[in-house]
C-alpha distance (Angstrom), angle and dihedral (degrees) to the residues before:
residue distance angle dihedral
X1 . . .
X2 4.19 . .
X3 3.39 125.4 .
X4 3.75 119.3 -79.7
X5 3.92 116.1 -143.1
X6 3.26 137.5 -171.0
X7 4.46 134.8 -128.8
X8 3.21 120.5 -161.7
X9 4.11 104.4 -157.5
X10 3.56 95.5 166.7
X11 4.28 97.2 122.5
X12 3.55 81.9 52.3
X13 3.99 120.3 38.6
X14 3.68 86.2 23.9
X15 3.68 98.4 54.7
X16 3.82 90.3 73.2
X17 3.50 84.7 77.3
X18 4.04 90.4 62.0
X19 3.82 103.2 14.3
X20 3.34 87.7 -102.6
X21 3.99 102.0 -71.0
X22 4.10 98.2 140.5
X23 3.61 87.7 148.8
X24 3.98 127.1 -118.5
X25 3.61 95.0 -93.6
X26 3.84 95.3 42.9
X27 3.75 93.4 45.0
X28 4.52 88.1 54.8
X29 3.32 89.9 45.7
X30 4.24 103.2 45.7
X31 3.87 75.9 52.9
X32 4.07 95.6 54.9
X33 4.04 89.7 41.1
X34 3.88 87.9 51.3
X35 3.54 93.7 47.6
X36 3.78 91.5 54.9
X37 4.18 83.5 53.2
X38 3.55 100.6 71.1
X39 3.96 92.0 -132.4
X40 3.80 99.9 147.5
X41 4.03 106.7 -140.5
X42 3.93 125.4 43.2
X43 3.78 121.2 -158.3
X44 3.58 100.4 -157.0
X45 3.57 98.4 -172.6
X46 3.75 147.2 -71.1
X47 4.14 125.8 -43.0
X48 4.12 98.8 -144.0
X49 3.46 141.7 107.1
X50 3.94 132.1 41.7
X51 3.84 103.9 -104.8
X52 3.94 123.9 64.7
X53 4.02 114.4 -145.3
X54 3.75 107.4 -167.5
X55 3.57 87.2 -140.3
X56 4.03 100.1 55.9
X57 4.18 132.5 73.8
X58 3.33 90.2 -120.6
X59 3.38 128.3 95.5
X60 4.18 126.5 -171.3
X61 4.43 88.1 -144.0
X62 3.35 141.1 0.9
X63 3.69 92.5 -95.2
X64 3.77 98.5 68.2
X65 3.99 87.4 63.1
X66 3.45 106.1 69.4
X67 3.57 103.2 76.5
X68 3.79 91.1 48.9
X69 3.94 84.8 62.0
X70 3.54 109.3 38.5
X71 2.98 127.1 149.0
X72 3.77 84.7 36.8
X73 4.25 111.4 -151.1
X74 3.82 107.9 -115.9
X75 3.96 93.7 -135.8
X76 4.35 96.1 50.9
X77 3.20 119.0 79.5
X78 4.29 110.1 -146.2
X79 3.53 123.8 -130.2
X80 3.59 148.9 -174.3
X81 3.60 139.2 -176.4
X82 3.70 137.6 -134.2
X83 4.05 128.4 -167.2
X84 3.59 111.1 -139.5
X85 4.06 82.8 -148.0
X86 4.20 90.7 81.9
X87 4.16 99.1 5.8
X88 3.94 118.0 -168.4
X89 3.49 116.8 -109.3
X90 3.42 104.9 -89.9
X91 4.21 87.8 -129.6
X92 4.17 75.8 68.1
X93 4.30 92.6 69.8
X94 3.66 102.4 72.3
X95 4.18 115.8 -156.8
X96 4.02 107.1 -67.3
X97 3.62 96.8 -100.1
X98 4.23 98.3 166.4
X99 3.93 90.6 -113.3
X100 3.99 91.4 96.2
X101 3.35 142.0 24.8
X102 3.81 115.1 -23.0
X103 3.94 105.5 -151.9
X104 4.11 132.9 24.7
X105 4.03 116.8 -147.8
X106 3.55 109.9 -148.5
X107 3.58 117.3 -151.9
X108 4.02 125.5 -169.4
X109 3.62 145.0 150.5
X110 4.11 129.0 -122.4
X111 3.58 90.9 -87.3
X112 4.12 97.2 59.9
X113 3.88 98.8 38.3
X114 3.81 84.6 112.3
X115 4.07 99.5 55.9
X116 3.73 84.1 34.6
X117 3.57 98.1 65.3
X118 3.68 89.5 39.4
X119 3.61 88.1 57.7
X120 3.96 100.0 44.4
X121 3.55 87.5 54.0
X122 4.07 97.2 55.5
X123 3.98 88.2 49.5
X124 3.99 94.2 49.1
X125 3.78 79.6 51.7
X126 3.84 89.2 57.0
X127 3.71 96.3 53.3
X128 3.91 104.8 -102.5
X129 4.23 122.9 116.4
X130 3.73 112.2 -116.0
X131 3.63 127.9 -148.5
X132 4.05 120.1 -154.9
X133 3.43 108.8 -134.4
X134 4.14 112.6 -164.8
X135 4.02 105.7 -145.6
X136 3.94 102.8 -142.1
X137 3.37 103.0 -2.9
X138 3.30 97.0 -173.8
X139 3.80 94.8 68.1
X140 3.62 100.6 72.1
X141 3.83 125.5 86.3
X142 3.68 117.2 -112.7
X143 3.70 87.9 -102.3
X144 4.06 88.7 50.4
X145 3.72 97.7 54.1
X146 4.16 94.2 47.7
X147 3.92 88.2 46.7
X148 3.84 91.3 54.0
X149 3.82 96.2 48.3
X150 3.72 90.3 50.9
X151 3.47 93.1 47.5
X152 3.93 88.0 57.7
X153 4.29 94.0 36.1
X154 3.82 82.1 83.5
X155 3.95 91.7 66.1
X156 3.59 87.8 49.1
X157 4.15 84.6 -141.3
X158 3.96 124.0 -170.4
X159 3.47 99.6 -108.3
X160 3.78 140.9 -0.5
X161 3.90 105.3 -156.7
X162 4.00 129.0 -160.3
X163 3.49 107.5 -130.0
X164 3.59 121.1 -159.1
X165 4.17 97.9 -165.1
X166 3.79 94.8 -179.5
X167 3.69 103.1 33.3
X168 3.89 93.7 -119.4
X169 3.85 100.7 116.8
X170 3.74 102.1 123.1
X171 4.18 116.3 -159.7
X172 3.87 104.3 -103.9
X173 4.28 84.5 51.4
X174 3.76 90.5 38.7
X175 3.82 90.8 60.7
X176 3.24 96.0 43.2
X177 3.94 91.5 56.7
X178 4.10 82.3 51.7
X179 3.33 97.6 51.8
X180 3.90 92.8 49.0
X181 3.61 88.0 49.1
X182 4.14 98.0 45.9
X183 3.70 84.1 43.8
X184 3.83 103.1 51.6
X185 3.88 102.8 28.8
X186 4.04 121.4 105.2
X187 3.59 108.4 -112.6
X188 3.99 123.3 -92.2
X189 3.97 88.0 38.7
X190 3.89 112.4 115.8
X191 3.55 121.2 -140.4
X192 3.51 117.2 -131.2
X193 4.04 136.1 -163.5
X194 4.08 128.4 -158.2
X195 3.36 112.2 -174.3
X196 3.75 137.7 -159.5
X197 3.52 125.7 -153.1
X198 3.88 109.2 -141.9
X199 3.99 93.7 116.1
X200 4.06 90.3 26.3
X201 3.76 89.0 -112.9
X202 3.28 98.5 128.2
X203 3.91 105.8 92.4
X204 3.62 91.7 34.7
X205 3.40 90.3 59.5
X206 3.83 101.2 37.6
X207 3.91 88.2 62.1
X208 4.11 90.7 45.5
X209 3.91 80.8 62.7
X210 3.89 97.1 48.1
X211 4.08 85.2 45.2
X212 3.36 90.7 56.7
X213 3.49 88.5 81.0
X214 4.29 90.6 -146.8
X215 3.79 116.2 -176.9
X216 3.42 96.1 -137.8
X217 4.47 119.0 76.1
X218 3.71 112.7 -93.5
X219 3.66 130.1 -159.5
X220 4.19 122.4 -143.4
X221 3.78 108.1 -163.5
X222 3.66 118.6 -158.1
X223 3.96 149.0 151.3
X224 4.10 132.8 -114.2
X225 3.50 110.1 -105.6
X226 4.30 85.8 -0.2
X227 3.70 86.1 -80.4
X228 3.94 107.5 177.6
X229 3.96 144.7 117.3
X230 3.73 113.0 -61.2
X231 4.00 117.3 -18.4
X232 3.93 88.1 9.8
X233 4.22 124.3 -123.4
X234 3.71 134.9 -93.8
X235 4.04 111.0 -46.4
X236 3.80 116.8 -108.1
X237 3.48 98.2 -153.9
X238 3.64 103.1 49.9
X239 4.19 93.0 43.3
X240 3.40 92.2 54.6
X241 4.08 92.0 46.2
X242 3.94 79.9 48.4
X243 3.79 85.1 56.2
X244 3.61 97.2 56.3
X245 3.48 100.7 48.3
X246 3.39 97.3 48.4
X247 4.02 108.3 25.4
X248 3.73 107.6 36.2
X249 4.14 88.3 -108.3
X250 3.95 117.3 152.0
X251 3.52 98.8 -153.8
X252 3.91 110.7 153.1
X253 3.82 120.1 -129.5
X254 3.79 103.7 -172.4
X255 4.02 86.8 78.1
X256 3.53 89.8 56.1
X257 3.53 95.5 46.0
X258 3.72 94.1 50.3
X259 3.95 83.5 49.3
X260 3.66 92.8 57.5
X261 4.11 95.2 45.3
X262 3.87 95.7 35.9
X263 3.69 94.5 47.4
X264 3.83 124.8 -1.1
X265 4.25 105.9 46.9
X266 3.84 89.7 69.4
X267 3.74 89.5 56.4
X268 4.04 90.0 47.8
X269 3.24 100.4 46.9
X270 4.08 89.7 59.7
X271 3.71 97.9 26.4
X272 4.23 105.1 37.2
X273 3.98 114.2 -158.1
X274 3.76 117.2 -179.6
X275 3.62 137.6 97.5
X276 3.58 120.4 -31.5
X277 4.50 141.1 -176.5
X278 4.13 83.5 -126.4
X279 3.62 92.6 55.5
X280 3.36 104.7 38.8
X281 3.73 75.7 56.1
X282 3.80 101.6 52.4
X283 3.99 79.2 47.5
X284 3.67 96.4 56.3
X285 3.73 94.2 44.0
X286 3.75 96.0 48.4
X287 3.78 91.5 -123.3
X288 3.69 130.4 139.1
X289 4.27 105.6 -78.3
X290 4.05 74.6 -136.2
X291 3.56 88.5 74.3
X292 3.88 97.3 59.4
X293 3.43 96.1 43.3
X294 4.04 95.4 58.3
X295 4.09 84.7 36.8
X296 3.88 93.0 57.2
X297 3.59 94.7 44.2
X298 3.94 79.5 68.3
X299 4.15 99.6 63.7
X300 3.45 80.0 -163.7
X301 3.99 104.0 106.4
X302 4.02 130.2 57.3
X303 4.21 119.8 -135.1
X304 3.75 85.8 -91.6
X305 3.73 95.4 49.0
X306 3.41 89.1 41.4
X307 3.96 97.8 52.4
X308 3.55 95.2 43.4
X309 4.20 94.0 53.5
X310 3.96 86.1 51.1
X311 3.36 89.5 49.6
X312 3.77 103.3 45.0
X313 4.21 82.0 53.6
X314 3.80 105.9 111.8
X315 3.73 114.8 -107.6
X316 4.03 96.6 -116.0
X317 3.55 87.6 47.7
X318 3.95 97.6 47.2
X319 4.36 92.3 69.3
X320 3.89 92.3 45.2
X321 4.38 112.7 59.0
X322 3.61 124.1 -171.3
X323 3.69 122.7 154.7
X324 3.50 96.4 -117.4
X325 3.90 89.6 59.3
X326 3.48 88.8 50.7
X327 4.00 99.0 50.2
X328 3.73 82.0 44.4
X329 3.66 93.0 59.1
X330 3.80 93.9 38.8
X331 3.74 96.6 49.2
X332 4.15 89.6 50.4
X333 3.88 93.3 48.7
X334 3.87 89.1 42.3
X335 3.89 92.4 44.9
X336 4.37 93.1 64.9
X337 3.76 87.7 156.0
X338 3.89 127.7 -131.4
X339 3.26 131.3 -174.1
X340 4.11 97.1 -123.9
X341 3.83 96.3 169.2
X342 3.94 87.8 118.5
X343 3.43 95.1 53.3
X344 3.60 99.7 44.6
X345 4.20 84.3 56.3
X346 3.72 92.5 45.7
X347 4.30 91.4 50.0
X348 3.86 88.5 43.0
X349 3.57 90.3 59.3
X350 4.01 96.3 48.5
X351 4.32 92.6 33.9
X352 3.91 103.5 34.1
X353 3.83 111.8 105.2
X354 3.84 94.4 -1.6
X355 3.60 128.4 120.3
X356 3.78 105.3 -100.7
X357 3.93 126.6 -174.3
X358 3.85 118.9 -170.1
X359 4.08 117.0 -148.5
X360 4.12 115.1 -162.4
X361 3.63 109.4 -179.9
X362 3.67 108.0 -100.5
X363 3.79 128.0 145.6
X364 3.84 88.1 -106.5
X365 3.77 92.1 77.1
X366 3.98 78.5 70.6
X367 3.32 103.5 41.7
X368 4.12 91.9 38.2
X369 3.43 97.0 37.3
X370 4.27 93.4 126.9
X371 4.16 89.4 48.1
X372 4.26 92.9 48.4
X373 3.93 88.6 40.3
X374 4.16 93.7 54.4
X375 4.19 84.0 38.2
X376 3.72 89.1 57.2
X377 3.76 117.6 53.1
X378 3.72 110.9 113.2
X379 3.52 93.8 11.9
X380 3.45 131.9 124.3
X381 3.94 102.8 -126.5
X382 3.60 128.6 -155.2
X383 3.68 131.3 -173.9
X384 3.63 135.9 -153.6
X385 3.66 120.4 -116.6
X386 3.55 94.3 -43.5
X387 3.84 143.0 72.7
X388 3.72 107.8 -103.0
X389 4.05 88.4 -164.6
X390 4.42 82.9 171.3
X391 3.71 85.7 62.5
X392 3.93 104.4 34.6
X393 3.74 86.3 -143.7
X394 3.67 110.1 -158.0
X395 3.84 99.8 -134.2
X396 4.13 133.8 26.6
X397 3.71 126.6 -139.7
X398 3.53 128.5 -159.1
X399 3.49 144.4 163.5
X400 4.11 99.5 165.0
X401 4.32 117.9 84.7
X402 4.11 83.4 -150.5
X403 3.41 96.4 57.0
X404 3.77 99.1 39.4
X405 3.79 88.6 53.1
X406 3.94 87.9 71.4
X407 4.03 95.6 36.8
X408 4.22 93.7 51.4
X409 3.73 107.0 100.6
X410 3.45 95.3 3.7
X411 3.35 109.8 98.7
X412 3.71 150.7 22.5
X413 3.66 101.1 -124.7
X414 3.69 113.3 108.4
X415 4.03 112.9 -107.9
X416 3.67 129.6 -135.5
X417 3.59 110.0 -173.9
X418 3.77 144.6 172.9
X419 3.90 136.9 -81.9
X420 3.56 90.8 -127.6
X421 3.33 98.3 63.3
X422 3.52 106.7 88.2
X423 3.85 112.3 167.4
X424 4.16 90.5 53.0
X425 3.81 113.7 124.2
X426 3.73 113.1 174.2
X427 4.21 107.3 48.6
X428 3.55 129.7 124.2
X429 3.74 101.9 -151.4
X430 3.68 135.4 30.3
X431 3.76 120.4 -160.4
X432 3.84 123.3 -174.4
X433 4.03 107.0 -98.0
X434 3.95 94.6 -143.7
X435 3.92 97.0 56.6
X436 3.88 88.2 61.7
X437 3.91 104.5 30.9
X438 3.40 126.9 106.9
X439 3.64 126.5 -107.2
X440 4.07 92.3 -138.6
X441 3.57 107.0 85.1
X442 3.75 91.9 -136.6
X443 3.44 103.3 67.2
X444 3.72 98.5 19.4
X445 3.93 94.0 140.7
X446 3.59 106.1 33.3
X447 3.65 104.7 153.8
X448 3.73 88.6 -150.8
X449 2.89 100.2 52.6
X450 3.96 97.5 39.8
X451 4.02 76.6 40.2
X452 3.82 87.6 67.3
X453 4.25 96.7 42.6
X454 3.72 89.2 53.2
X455 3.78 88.6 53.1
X456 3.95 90.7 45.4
X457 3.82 88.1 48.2
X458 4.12 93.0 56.5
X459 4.23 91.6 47.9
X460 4.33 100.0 -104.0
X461 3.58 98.2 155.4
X462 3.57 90.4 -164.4
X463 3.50 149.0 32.1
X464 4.23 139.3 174.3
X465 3.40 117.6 -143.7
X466 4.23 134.5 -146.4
X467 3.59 135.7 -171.1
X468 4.01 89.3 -2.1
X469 3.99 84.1 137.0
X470 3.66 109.2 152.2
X471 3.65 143.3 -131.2
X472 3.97 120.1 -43.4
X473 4.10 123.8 -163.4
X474 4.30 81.3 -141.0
X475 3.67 79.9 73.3
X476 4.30 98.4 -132.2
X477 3.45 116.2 103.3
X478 3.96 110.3 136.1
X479 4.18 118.6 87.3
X480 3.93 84.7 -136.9
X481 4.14 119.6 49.4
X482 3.86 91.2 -147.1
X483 3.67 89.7 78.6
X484 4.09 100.3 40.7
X485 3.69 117.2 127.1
X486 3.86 117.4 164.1
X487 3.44 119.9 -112.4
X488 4.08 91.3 159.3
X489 3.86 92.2 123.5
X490 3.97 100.9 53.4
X491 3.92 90.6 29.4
X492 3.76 98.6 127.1
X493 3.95 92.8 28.6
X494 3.91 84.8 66.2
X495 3.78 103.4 39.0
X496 3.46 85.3 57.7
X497 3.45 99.4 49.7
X498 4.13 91.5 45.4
X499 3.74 93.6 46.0
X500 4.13 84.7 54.9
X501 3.85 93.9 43.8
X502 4.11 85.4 47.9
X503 3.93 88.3 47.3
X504 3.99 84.2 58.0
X505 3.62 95.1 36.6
X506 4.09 94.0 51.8
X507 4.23 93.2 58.2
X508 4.01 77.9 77.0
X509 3.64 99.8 34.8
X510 3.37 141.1 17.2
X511 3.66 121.7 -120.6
X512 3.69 127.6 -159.0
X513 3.91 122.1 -177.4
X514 3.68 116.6 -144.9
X515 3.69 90.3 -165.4
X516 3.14 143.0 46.1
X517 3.90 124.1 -83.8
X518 3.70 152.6 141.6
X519 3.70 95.7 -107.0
X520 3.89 113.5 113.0
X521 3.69 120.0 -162.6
């Protein structure tokens, strides 16, 4: 059997989690702890970008490393990584001279094999070790994958690693991949794995590899405390205490311990990674774990809203995430056209001239509840995806599946809902989501705001409006804690961008708050 070594990537993968910003002193001192570990290889961060932040894993050349590392331990090798997607120049990497970083990984997808061979070879020229590092793995054929590693056998690199990008590679396929890889690589390469966690495969699958008992050296990557973007990767700490018990390793686990409590469970309790329903589903669906994370922030969809969208994503678009892509996706699966012409005729003639007062669930319809109660005697009320049973409003709106789910049955109000909400049951009215969503992203589905269209489109000249607060960096903004979602981080982005759609909105109608909020008109 080879040797098995271990990678800690933790500065690197798991700085998605906080963009990177360790801190200078945090970043020296994860390295000393590590060190002190006997883990073998030590991504220090990425090599991108033009401007180096003392503070960030990322560093513009291989220059601005050194200093990080110093004094470097004799028995780690030092790493960094570079993503063939936005390269250095290659005028950046600076002839290996021991000082910095010893090795590059080079990670790529199918469509940059090409420059990334290309660019392997120019940095084995320079001195450093390169590792291959095969984006999505799991996407190529059989005949693919074999093809590629032959390709890069004539470099004769390091390491070629499986990578499994979106945390989907189940054990039968994941052996597969090694045998294909043990199989077809030159001797003296090591075969590496980095895991992601989406399906929790990755331990299970990091000891199937050790088990396999291969002759030639393999290397495990993983994180302290599983640190990394979305559900996290394979736990350093409780690989390498799998190691000792079962391989005669002596790799010491109170430095990585001290790592996680000294510098990581600040960062998780603020910025959570871990298994989660949305990427399990990005997982199961083969999509981008990108895609769930910017779908989530939403709260808008339920798991069966949510699995059908990443499933109606087109398969060349499912590997590659941008946010555009994904609001594109959204907006078409939210859209699910009706023709609500009818209803809008049959609202105008119950709405149209009448006194109407609209109720969003801010704390002020505690705090205000004498001013909304003498504001809403014969008037017809209407509340905003939620049930207002204080009020007894006389109709529901909503434009959000998880909200619905606890309004359904519930009341006696009459509800207008939606088109994109597919799996409701017990509604009155349907109106077509695109003729009353917004064109910012952000807000898209605002049900006050789309609350407010609807009323323009059936003539109400006029409406009063409760409890319509707005969004507060503290975070707690509802009168009832059943419906709290935090917005804290994008607070002011999005009461500027609903004061501006209510500036629009008001040319039509004119809007008067009853209480208090942040809104400006």
């Amino acid at each position: 059997m080879g040797k098995v070594l271990l990678l800690d990537c933790t500065l690197r993968d798991g700085g998605y989690i906080n963009d990177w910003n360790f801190g200078e002193e945090t970043i020296k001192g994860f390295g000393r702890k590590l060190a002190l570990t006997g883990v073998e290889i030590f991504e220090v961060g990425f090599i991108k970008g033009d401007i180096y932040d003392h503070n960030k894993s990322v560093f513009p050349d291989i220059q601005s490393v050194a200093p990080i590392i110093q004094p470097k331990a004799a028995h780690m090798k030092y790493v960094g990584m570079i993503d063939m997607s936005a390269p250095i120049p290659l005028e950046r990497i600076v002839p290996y001279d021991g000082t910095s970083i010893d090795g590059i990984r080079v990670i790529f997808k199918k469509d940059k094999i090409e420059e990334a061979y290309r660019y392997c070879e120019r940095i084995q020229e320079l001195g450093y070790f390169i590792s291959v590092n095969v984006v999505g793995t799991d996407l190529y054929t059989d005949a693919e994958f074999i093809e590629v590693i032959q390709k890069f056998n004539v470099l004769r690199p390091y390491a070629v690693s499986i990578v499994d990008t979106f945390g989907l590679i189940k054990r039968k396929h994941f052996l597969r991949l090694a045998y294909l890889a043990d199989n077809n690589l030159a001797d003296g390469i090591m075969l590496a794995y980095h895991a992601h966690n989406n399906l929790q495969q990755a331990y299970g699958n990091a000891e199937a590899l050790v088990d396999m008992s291969l002759k030639r050296d393999i290397i495990i990557d993983a994180c302290v405390f599983g640190m990394g973007r979305g559900a996290g990767n394979l736990n350093l700490e409780l690989f390498a205490e799998y190691m000792n018990e079962n391989y005669d390793t002596h790799y010491k686990i109170e430095p990585m311990l001290e790592i996680m409590d000294e510098y990581l469970n600040e960062i998780y309790r603020t910025k959570f990674w871990g298994y989660s329903l949305p990427l399990y589903l990005s997982a199961t669906t083969g999509s981008h774990p990108n895609y769930a994370i910017y779908l989530a922030e939403k709260n808008t969809l339920t798991v069966k809203a949510f699995n059908e969208l990443l499933q109606s994503i087109p398969a060349e678009d499912k590997a590659n995430f941008s946010k555009d892509k994904a609001e594109k996706y959204y907006r078409i699966y939210q859209e699910n056209f009706v023709d609500d012409k009818e209803v809008i005729e049959e609202l105008s003639d119950v709405l149209k001239g009448e006194k109407i007062v609209l109720l969003a669930p801010g704390k002020t319809l505690e705090t205000h509840s004498t001013e909304i109660k003498g504001k809403t005697d014969g008037a017809i009320i209407i509340a905003a995806n939620f049930t207002a049973d204080k009020y007894g409003p006389d109709y529901i709106f909503s434009s959000n599946m998880r909200r619905f789910i606890k309004i359904q049955g519930k009341t006696d109000a009459k509800c207008i809902i939606t088109s994109n909400m597919k799996e409701a049951k017990q509604y009155d009215y349907m109106l077509n989501f695109s003729s009353y969503a917004s064109k910012n992203a952000d807000i898209i589905d605002n049900s006050a705001l789309m609350l407010l269209r609807m009323l323009t489109a059936v003539g109400v000249k006029e409406v009063e409006i409760a409890g319509m607060d707005g969004y507060s960096e503290a975070s707690a903004v509802y009168y009832d804690s059943e419906w709290e979602y935090d917005f804290s981080k994008e607070a002011i982005q999005r009461n500027a961008a609903i004061s501006e759609e209510l500036r629009d909105i008001s040319r039509y109608l004119k809007i008067q708050f009853i209480t208090p909020t942040v809104y400006t008109i």
